[in-house]
C-alpha positions as CSV (number, residue, x, y, z in Angstrom):
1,X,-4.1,20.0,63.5
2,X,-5.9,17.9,65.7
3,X,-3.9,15.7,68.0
4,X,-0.4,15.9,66.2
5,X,-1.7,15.2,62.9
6,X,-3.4,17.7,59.8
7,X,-7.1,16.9,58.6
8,X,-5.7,15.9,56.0
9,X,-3.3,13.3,57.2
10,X,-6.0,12.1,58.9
11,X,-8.4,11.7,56.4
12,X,-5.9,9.8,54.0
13,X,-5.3,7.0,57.2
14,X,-9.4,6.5,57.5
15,X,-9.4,5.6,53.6
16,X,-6.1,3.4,53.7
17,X,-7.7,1.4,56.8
18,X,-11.2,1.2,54.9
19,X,-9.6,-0.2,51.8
20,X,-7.7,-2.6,54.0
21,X,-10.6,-3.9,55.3
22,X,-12.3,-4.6,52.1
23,X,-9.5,-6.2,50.1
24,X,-10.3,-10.3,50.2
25,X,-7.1,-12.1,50.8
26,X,-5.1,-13.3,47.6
27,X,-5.4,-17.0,46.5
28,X,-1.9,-18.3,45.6
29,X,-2.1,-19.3,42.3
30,X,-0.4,-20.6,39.5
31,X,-2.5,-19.5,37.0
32,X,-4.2,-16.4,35.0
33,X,-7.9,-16.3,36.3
34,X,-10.0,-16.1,33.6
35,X,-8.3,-17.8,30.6
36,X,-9.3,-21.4,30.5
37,X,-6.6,-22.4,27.4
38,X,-2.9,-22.3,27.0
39,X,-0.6,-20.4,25.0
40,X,1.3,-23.1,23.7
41,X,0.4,-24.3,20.3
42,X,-0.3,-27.3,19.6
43,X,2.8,-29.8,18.4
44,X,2.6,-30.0,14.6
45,X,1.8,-34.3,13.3
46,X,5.2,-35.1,12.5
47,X,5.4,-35.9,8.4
48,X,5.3,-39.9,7.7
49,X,8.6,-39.5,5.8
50,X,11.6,-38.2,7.3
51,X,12.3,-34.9,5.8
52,X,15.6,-33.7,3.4
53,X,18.1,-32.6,5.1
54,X,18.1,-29.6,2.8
55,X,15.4,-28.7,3.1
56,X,13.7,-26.3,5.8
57,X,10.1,-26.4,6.3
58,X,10.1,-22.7,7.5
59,X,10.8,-21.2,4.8
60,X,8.7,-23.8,2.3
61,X,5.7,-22.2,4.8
62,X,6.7,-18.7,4.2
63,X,7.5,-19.1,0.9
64,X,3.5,-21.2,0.5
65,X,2.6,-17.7,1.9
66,X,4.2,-15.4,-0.7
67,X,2.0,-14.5,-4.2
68,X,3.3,-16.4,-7.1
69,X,4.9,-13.8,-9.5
70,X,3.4,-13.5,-12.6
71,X,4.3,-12.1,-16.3
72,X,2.8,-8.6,-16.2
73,X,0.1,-8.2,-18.6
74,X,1.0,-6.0,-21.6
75,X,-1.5,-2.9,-22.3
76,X,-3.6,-3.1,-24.9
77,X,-1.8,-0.3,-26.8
78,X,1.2,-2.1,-27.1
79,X,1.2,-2.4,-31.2
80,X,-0.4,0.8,-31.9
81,X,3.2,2.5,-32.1
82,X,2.4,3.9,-35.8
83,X,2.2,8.1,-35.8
84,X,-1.8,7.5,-37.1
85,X,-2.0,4.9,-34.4
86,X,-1.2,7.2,-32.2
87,X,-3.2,10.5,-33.1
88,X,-6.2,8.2,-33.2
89,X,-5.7,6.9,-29.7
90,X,-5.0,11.1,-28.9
91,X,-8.3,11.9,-30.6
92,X,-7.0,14.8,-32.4
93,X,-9.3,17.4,-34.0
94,X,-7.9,20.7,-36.0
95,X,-10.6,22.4,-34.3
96,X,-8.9,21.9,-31.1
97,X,-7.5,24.9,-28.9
98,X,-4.3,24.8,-27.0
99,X,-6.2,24.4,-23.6
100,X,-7.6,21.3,-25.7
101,X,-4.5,20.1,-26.5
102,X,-3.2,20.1,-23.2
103,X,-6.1,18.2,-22.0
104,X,-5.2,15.6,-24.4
105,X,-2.0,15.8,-23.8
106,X,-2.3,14.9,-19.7
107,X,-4.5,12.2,-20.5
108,X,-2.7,10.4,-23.0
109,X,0.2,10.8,-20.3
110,X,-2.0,9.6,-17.6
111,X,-2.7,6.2,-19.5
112,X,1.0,6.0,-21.3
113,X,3.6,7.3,-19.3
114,X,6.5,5.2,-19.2
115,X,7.2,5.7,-15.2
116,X,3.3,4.3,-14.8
117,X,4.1,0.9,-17.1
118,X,6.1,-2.1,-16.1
119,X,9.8,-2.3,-17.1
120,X,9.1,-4.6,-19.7
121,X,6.8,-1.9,-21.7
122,X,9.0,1.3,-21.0
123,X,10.2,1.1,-24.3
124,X,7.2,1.5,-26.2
125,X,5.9,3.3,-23.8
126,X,8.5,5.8,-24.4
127,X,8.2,5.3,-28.1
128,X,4.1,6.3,-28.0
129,X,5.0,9.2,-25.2
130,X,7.6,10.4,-27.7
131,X,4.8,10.2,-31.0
132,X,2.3,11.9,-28.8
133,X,4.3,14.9,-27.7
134,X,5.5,15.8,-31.4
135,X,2.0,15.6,-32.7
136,X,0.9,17.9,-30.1
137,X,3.5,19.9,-30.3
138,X,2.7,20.5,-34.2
139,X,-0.8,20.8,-33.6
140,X,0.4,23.4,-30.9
141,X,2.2,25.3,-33.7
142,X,-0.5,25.4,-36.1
143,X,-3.0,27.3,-33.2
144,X,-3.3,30.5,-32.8
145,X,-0.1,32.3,-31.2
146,X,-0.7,32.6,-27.6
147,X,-2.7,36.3,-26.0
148,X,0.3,38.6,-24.6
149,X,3.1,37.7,-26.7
């Protein structure tokens, strides 16, 4: 300690009166430095004709904003619901295995399924799912009995 204070102390009061010396004084100021607009927007024109009292142009903006809604198109399968219909659109072959079959089966599903179709098609998407799975399921039958059983 030299002279009632640590080197430390010391040290710390020869940097705190440097920066004092070097800070310019402050310009009062009303104003950001720097940003040469405002943040106000500019007032909208006000419409020639005074405005229904119904109506409220917020939400006739938000609602300009908003995607129309549109029918959903339907999927080009939507008449093939026949059983030949659908084993042509399966693409099955009797010299298909049952790892084949499976294939097939997952794919049809893929394209088909009823939780992957709008509401409006669930029902023959159903309909085809249902077709599907029983021809597979016969063709299933008519393979070779599984190894190990």
């Amino acid at each position: 300690m030299l002279f009632g204070k640590s080197l430390f102390q010391s040290v710390v009061d020869r940097l705190d009166k440097e920066a004092e010396d070097e800070v310019p004084p402050e310009e009062t100021a009303f104003r950001i430095n720097g940003l040469a607009s405002s943040f106000v927007p500019v007032a909208p024109v006000a419409p020639s004709a005074p405005a229904d009292p119904g109506t409220d142009q917020r939400l006739d903006a938000y609602l300009f904003l908003m995607p129309e809604e549109r029918e959903p198109e339907p999927p080009a399968w939507i008449d093939r619901l026949s059983p030949d219909e659908v084993a042509a659109d399966l693409g099955l072959d009797p010299s298909d295995d049952r790892e084949r079959l499976q294939e097939r089966r997952r794919a049809f599903a893929r394209d088909n399924h009823p939780d992957r179709i709008p509401a409006e098609f669930r029902e023959e998407a159903t309909m085809r799912m249902k077709t599907a799975n029983r021809l597979i399921d016969d063709a299933l039958s008519r393979c070779d009995p599984p190894q190990g059983r």
